[in-house]
C-alpha positions in Angstrom: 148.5 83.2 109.2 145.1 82.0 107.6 143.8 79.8 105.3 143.5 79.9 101.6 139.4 80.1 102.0 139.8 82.3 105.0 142.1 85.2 102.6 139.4 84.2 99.3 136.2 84.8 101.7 138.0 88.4 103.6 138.8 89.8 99.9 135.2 89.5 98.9 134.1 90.7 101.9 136.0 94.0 101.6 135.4 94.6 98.0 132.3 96.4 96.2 131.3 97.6 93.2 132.3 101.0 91.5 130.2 104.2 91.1 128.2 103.6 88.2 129.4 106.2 85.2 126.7 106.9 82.2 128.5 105.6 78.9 127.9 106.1 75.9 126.5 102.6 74.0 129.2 102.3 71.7 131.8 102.3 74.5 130.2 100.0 76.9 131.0 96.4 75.7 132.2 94.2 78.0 131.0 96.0 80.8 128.1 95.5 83.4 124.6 97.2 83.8 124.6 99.2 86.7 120.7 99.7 86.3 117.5 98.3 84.3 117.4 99.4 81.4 114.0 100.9 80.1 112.1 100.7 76.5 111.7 104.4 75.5 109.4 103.1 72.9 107.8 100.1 71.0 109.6 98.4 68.5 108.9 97.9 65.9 107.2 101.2 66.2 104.5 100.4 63.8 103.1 97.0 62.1 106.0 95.9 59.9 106.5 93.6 56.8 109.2 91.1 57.2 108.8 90.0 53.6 109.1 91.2 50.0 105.0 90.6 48.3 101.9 92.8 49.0 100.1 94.1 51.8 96.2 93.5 51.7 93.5 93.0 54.7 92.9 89.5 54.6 89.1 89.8 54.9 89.5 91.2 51.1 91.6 87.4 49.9 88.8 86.4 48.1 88.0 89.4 45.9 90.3 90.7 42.7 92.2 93.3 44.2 93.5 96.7 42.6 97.4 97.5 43.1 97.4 101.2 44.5 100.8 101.7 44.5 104.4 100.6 46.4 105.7 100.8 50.0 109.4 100.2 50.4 111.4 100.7 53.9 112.2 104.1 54.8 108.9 105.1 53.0 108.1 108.3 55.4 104.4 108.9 54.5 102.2 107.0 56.3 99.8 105.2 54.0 96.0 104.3 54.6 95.1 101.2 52.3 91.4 101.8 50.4 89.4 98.6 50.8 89.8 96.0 47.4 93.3 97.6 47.0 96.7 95.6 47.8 100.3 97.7 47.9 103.4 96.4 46.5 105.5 96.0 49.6 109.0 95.4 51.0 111.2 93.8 53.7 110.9 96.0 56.7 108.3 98.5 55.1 105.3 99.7 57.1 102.8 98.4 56.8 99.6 100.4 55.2 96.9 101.0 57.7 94.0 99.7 56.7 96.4 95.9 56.2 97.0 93.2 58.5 98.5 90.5 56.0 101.6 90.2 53.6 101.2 87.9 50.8 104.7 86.3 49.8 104.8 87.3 45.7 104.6 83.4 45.0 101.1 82.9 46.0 99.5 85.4 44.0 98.5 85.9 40.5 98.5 89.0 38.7 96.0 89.5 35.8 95.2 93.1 33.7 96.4 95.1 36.7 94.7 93.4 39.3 96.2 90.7 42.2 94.7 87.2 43.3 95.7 86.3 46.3 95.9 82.1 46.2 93.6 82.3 49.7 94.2 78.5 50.7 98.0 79.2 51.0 97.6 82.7 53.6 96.5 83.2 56.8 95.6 86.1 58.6 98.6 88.2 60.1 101.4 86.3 57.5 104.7 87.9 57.4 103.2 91.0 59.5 105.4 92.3 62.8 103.1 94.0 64.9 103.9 96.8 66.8 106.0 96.4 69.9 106.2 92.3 68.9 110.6 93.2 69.8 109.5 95.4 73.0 106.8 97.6 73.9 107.4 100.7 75.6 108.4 100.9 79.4 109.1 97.5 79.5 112.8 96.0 81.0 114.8 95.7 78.0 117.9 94.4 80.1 117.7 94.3 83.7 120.7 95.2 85.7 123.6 93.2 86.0 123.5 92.2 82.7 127.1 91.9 81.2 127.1 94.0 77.7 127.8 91.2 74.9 127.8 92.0 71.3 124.6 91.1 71.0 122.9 92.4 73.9 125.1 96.2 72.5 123.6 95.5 69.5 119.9 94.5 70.7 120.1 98.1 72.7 120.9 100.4 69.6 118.3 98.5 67.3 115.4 99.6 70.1 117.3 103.0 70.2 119.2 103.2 73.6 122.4 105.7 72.9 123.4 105.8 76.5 123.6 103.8 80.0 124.4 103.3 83.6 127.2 101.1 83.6 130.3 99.5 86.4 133.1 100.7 85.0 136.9 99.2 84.8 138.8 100.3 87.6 142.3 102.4 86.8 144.9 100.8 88.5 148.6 101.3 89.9 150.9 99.0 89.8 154.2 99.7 92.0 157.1 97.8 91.6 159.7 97.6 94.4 163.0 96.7 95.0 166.5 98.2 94.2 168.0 94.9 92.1 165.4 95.5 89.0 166.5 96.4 85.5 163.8 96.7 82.6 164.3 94.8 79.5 166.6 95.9 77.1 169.2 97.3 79.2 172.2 95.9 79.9 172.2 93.0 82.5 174.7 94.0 85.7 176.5 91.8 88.5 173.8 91.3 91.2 170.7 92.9 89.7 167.4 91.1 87.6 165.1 92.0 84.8 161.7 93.1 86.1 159.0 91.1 85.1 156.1 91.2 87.8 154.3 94.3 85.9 154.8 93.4 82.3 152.8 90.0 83.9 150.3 91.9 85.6 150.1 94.5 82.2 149.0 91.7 80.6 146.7 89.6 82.8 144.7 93.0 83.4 144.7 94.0 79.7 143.3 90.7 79.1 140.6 90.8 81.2 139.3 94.3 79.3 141.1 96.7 81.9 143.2 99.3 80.0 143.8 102.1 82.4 146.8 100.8 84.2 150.3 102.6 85.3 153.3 101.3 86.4 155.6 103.3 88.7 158.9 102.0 90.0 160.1 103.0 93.3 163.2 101.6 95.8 163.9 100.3 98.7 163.3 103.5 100.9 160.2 103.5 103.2 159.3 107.2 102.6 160.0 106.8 98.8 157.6 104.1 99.0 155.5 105.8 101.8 154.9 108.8 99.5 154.0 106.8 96.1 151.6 104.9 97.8 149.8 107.9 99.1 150.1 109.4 95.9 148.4 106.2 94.5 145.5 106.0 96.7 144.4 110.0 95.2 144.7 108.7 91.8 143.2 105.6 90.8 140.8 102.9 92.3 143.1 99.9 92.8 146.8 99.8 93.6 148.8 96.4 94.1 152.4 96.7 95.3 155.0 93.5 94.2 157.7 93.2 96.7 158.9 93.9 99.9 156.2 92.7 102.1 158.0 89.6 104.0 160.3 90.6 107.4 163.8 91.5 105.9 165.2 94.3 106.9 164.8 96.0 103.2 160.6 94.5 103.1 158.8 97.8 103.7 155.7 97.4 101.9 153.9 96.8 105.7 155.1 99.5 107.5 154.4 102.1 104.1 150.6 101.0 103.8 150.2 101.7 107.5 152.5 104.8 107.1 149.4 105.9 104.0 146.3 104.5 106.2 145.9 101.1 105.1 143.9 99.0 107.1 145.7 95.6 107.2 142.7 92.9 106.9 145.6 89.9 106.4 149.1 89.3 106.3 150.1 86.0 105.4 148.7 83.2 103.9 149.1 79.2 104.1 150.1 79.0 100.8 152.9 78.4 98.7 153.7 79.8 96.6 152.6 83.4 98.2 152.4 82.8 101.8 153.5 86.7 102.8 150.8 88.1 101.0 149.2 90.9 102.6 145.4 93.0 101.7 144.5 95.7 103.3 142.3 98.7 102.6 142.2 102.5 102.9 138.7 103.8 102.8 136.7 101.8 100.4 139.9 100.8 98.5 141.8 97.8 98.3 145.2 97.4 99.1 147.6 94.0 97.5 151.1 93.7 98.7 152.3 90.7 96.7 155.2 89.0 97.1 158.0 89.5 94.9 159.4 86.8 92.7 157.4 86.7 89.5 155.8 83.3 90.0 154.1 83.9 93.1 153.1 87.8 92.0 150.7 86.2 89.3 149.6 82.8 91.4 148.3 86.1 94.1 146.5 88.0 91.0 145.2 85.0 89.5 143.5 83.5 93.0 143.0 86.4 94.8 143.2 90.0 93.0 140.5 88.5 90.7 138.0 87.7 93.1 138.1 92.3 93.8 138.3 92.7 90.5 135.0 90.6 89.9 133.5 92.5 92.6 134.3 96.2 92.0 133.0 95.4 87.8 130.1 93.0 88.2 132.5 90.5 85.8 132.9 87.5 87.0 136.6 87.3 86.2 137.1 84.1 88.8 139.6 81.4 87.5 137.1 78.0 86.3 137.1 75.2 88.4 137.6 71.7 87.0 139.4 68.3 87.8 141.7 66.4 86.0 143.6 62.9 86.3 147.2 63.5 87.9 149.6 62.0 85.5 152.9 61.7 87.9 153.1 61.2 91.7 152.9 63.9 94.1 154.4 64.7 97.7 154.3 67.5 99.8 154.7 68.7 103.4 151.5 68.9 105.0 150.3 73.0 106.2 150.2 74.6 103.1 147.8 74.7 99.9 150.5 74.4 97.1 149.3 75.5 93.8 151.4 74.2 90.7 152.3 75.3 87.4 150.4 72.7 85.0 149.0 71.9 81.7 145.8 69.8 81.1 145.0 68.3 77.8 141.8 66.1 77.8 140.8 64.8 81.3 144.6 64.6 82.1 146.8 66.7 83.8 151.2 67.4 83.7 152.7 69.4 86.3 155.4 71.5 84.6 159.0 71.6 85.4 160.6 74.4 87.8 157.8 75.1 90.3 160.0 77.4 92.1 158.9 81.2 92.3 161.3 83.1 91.0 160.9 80.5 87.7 158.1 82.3 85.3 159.0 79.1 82.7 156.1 76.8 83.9 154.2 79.6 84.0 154.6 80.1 80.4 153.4 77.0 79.2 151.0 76.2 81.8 146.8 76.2 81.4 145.9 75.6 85.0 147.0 75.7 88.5 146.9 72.4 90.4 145.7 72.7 93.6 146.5 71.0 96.2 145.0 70.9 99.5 146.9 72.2 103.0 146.3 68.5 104.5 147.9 66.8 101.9 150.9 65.0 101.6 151.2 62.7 98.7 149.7 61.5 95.5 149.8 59.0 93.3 149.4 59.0 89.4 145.9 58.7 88.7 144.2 60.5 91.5 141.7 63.0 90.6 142.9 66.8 91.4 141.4 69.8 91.4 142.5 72.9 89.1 142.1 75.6 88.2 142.0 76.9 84.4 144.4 79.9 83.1 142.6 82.8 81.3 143.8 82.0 77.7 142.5 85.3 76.2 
């Protein structure tokens, strides 16, 4: 049995990043940059007005200048200014060659056709973007392991990008043991449970942006379970298993990863809730086993299935750290690292009622997991504690 660190520091150890897939840029938010990504040009591409007046080269400010005509954006003829001539331009036109300032239409006068440009008030360049002023051409636009924002999506299309390397979301198979499970909605029977593990684990994936997920529900029976689990490893790029992987003589989740070629890298944890959690892997993929009441199935994902996850996309999907003020005393046994159900509010902390693992009602309406160290045996209200903070969508 190892430590909490010990389990934290093996998964990340063992886990690495996806093939990178080329995406197409209105696809790729939320994901990672599996590459630099490269200007393919300048932008702007040409000398461009960011202002609604006229475009005139400044060394002509003092002189009466003739209006030639208008430039608005999406104008496609390239225009070449005449020297004592100004054009009537608009936001985001080009710019005339032959200009290299835009006069704001306050600080002019216009007299008989002609335009006096109020020279005090200008200066050389005004309200001009010059070419490549947002990039120029073969520089890094974004440099790899950039995570794809809205911003940084729209930043790429406005310089013209329409495709890129990205670390895609893994597809993942969830597989749900254990003969006494019943779904929602049917009718509860004498000695059997709703199943609630994968509508959890649905959820905490979904809302961390990973949408390709399955769910397949298998008994008691180590070739049943043998067979899925090989099936699982040709699919998709992840597979966790709730259930079966303590010692009872109906626990086969152990002897079916070894039974498909999983390497076991662990097999217990001093934890609780959790402690017969087991990761293994079968090539380059990973392999949980995660216990099987409810409670302890998402206190595994949360602290340990996240740290892969973060690896194989290049998200840092990690739970926050923080401390808080305990507001109730505290005792444990010491040997294990318990983590407990809680909610925080300010700089203070509550541990919820019903901490036991088959209970998913703290869970509900907790925020954070209080962590408590393996050494420790008791509290008292109003000792700092460490937590750690819920994804709250």
């Amino acid at each position: 049995m190892i430590t909490v660190t010990e389990a934290k520091q093996l998964i990340a150890e063992h886990s690495s990043p996806l093939v990178p897939i080329v995406m197409p840029l209105s696809k790729a938010a939320g994901l990672v940059l599996a590459e630099d990504v490269i200007a393919i040009q300048d932008i702007p591409a040409y000398p461009q007005s960011s202002m609604d007046g006229y475009a005139f080269a400044y060394e002509d400010r003092a002189r009466a200048l003739r209006i030639s005509g208008e430039q608005a954006a999406g104008d496609g003829i390239e225009r070449a200014l005449e020297p004592g001539t100004a054009v009537r331009i608009f936001t985001g036109a080009a710019v005339p060659r032959g200009a290299d300032t835009v006069v704001m239409q306050e600080k002019v006068e216009r007299k008989e056709g002609m335009l006096y440009v109020l020279e005090e008030l200008v200066k050389k360049g005004d309200h001009v973007r010059p070419r490549g002023s947002e990039i120029e051409l073969d520089s890094i636009a974004l440099p790899k392991h950039r995570l794809l924002t809205p911003p940084a999506i729209g930043f790429l299309a406005a310089i013209g990008i329409s495709e890129l390397a990205v670390i895609p979301s893994p597809s993942i198979r969830i597989i749900v043991t254990g003969n006494e499970l019943l779904q929602p909605g049917e009718k509860l029977e004498y000695g059997k449970v709703f199943e609630a593990s994968s509508f959890a684990l649905q959820a905490a994936l979904q809302m961390h942006k990973i949408q390709d997920i399955s769910v397949v529900y298998v008994r008691d029976d180590l070739q049943a379970m043998t067979q899925i689990l090989k099936q699982a490893f040709e699919q998709v790029d992840l597979v966790l298993m709730t259930g079966g992987v303590s010692v009872g003589d109906h626990d086969h989740t152990l002897a079916a990863a070894e039974a498909s070629g999983v390497k076991q890298i662990f097999h217990k944890v001093k934890q609780k809730p959790g402690k017969p959690f087991y990761f293994g892997k079968k090539g380059d993929q990973c392999f949980f086993g995660l216990p099987g009441n409810p409670a302890s199935v998402l206190t595994c994902f949360y602290e340990y299935v996240l740290i892969c996850l973060s690896k194989m996309t290049g998200r840092d999907m990690r739970m926050k750290e923080s401390k808080a003020i305990l507001q109730t005393d505290l005792k444990k046994a010491a040997g294990l690292t318990h983590f407990l159900r809680a909610f925080y509010e300010g700089d203070e902390v509550r541990i919820g009622a019903g901490q036991e693992s088959y209970k998913l009602s703290s869970f509900a309406t907790a925020n954070c997991l209080v962590v408590l160290p393996e050494e420790m045996e008791q509290l008292g209200a109003g000792a700092e504690v460490d937590i750690h903070l819920l994804p709250q969508g």
